[in-house]
KEVOPA-468714 format. One line per field, with one value per residue (C-alpha): residue number from 1; residue in one letter; x, y, z. Coordinates in steps of 0.5 Angstrom, whole numbers, plus 500, padded with zeros to 3 digits. Each point is the difference from the previous one (the first is absolute). Layout:
nr	(NUM, ...)
rest	(a, ...)
px	(X, ...)
py	(Y, ...)
pz	(Z, ...)
This chain:
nr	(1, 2, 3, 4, 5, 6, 7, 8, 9, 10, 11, 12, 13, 14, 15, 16, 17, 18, 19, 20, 21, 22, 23, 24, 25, 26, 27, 28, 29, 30, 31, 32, 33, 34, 35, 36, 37, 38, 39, 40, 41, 42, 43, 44, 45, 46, 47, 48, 49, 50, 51, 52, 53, 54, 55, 56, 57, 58, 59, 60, 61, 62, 63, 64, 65, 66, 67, 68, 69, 70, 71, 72, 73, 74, 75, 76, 77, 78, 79, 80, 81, 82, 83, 84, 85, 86, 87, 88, 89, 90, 91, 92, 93, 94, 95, 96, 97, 98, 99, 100, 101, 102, 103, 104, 105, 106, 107, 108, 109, 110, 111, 112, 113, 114, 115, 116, 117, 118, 119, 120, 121, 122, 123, 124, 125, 126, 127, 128, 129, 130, 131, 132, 133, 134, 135, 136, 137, 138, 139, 140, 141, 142, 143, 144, 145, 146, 147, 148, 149, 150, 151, 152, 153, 154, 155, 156, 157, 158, 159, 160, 161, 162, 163, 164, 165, 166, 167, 168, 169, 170, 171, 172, 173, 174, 175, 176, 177, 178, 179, 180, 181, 182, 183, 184, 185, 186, 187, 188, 189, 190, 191, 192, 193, 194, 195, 196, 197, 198, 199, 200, 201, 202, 203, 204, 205, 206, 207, 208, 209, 210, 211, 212, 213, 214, 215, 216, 217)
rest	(x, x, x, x, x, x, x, x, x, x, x, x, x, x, x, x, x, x, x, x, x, x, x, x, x, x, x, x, x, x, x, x, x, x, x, x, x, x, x, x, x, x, x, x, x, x, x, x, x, x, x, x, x, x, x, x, x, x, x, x, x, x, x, x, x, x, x, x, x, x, x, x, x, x, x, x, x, x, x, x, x, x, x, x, x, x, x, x, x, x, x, x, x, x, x, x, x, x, x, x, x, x, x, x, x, x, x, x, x, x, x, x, x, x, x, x, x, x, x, x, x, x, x, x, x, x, x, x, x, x, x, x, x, x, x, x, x, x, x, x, x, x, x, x, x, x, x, x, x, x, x, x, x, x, x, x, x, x, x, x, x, x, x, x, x, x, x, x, x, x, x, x, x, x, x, x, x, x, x, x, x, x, x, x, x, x, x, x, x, x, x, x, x, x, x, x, x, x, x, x, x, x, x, x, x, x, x, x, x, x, x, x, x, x, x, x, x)
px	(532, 495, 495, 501, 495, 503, 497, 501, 501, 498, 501, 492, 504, 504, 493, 498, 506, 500, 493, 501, 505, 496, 493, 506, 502, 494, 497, 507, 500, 493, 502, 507, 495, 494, 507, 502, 493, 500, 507, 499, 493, 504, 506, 498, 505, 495, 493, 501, 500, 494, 495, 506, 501, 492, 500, 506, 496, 494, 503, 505, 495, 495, 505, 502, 493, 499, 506, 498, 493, 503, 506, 495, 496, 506, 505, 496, 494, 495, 496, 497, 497, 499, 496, 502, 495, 504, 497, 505, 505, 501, 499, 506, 504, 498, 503, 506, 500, 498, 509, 501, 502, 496, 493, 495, 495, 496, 495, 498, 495, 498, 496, 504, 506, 504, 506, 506, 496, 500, 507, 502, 495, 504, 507, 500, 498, 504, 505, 498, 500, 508, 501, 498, 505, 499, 493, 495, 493, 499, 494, 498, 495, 497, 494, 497, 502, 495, 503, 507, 501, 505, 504, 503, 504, 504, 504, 502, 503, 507, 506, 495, 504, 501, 505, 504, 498, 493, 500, 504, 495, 494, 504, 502, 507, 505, 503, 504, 504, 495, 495, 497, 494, 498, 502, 496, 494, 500, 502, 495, 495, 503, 498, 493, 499, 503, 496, 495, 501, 500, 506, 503, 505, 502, 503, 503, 501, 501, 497, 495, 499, 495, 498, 496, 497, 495, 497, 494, 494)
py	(889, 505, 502, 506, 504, 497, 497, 493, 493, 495, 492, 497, 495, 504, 505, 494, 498, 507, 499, 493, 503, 506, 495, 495, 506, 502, 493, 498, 504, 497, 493, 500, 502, 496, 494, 502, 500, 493, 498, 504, 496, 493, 501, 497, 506, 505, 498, 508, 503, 496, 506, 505, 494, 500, 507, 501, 494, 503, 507, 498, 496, 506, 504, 495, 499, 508, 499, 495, 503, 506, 498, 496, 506, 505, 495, 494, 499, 499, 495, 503, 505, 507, 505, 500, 502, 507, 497, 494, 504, 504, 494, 496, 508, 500, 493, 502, 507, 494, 500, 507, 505, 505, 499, 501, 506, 496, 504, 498, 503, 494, 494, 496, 500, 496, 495, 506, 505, 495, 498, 507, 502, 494, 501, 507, 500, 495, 505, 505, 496, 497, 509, 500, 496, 503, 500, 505, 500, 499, 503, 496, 504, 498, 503, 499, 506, 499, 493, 500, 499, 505, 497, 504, 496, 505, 498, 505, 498, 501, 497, 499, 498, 499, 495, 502, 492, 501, 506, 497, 495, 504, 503, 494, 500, 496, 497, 504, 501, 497, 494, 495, 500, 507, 501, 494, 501, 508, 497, 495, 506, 504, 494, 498, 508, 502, 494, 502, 506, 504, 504, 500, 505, 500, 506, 503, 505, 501, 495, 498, 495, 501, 494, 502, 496, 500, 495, 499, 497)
pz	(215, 498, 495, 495, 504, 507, 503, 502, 496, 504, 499, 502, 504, 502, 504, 502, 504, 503, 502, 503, 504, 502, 503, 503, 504, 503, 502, 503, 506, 502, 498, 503, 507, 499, 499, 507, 503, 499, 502, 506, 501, 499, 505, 507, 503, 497, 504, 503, 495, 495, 502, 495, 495, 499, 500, 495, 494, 501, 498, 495, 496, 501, 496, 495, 497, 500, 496, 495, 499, 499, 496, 496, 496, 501, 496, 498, 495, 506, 497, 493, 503, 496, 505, 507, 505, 504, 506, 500, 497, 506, 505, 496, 501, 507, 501, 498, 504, 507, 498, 500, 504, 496, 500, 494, 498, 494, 496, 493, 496, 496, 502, 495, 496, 495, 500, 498, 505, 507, 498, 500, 507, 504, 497, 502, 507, 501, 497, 504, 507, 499, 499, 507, 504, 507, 499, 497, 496, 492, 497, 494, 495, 494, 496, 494, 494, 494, 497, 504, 508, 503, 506, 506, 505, 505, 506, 506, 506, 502, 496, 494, 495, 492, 499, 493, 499, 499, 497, 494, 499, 500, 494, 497, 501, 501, 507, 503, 507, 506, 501, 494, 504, 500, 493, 498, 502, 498, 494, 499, 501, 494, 496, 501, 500, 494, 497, 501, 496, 508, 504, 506, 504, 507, 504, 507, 504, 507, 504, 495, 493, 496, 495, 493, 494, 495, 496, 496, 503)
């Protein structure tokens, strides 16, 4: 179902089954890991291999409070906070990017920005990092432009792609061919940006995604 001016009509609860979906598939993984560790800890048979079951504990639980911080601005109300401090930014995207094949080339030219604008700084990095699979670097740009901030976020490496999930919903179009979880966060950006009375596009080229929004300050 669409609206006159085609973009999607989506059920709130509906959004918020897809989000859920989205989170749990990313804290499963280090979940299900942290699960073996232990089992592997308690199995008398297993004592030789105590060494690698700490090991894999202590990285899975790493990279799911990484996620959960992350997750926790990106998708969530982060408490009541309004401003967010561009520093902490970048360490909850660096978390994330700790994951990644792709590494991370932050520089944003503000001290702070509000709740729309770190939503769409986290979300879009975290975009252009899942557009290298096979590695890579996403540079993420911000700077402020009279009484609007202008992001850029381009992501270059071999196999960049722009999956036609996502670029769906940074339109605001309907679910089409692909993965909820793409579309869902593309989605979910198109909204708190159109909200806030700001755009936001997405583009490909050869090995290369460039990201881009604007919102008011």
């Amino acid at each position: 179902m669409t609206d006159p001016d085609n973009t999607a009509v989506i059920r709130p609860a509906e959004l918020a089954a897809y989000l859920a979906a989205r989170m749990c598939h990313d804290f499963i993984s280090p979940a299900s890991a942290i699960s073996s560790g232990l089992d592997l800890l308690e199995d008398p048979s297993a004592q030789d291999m105590r060494e690698e079951a700490m090991g894999l504990i202590a990285s899975s639980a790493k990279k799911l409070a990484d996620q959960l911080s992350f997750c926790r601005v990106a998708f969530g109300a982060s408490a009541s906070a309004e401003t967010f401090d561009v520093r902490e930014l970048e360490k909850l995207a660096q978390g994330a990017f700790a994951h990644m094949r792709a590494t991370l080339d932050w520089h944003v030219d503000t001290p702070a920005v509000n709740k729309p604008a770190a939503r769409t700084l986290l979300n879009l990095a975290q975009m252009a990092g899942a557009a290298l699979p096979t590695g890579g670097i996403a540079r993420v740009r911000a700077v402020q432009e009279a009484t609007s901030l202008v992001i850029a976020i381009e992501a270059e490496g071999p196999r960049a792609r722009l999956r036609p999930e996502v670029l769906a919903g940074l339109r605001g179009e309907p679910q089409g061919e692909g993965l909820h979880g793409h579309w869902v966060q593309a989605y979910y950006v198109h909204l708190f940006v159109t909200d806030a009375e700001g755009r936001v596009f997405a583009d490909a080229q050869a090995e290369r995604v460039v990201f881009a929004a604007t919102l008011p300050t």
